[in-house]
N, C-alpha and C positions, 0 to 999 in steps of 0.2 A: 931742718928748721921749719916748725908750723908757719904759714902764714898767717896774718895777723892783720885787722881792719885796722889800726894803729903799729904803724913800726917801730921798732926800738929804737932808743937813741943810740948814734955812732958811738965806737967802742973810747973815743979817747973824753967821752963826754959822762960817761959813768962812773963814781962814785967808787974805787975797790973795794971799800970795806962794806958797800950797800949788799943787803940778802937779792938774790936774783927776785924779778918782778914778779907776779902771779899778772894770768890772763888778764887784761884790761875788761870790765863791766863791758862795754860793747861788741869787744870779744866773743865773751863768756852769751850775751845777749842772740847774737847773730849763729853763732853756732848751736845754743840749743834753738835756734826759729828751724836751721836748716833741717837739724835732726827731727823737728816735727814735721817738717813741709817732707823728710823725705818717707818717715812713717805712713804719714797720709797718705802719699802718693804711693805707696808698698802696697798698703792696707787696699786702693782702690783696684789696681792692678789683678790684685789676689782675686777681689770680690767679682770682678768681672770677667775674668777669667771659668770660676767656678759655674756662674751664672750663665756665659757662654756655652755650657759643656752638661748644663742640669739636667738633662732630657737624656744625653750618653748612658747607656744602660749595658750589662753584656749581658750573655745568654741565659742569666740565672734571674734576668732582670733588678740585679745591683746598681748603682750607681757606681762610672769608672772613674772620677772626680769627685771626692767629696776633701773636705777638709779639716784635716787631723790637727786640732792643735791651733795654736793661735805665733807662732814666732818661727 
């Protein structure tokens, strides 16, 4: 069972012939924020990382960090 910013109401309080609920707006709200804040904080990680490491060269004078791709 997802968790849920709103809980469901107890099982003897539901309606049987009701279609189950889709995500509550707040839900659906809170969860795409997380998935941004965790993007970002992905996104930042990555960039400083690479940027740590931009001077790393081997013997051919390559870079041994560079970044392929964006996901």
């Amino acid at each position: 069972m997802p968790l849920t910013v709103v809980p469901e109401l107890p099982a003897d309080d539901h309606d049987s012939s009701a279609a189950p609920a889709s995500p509550s707006l707040i839900d659906q709200i809170v969860r795409e924020g997380a998935r941004k804040m965790l993007a970002a904080a992905l996104q930042a990680e990555v960039d400083a990382y690479i940027a740590a490491f931009a001077d790393a060269r081997d013997e051919h004078g390559r870079r041994l960090v560079v970044r392929n791709g964006s996901h």
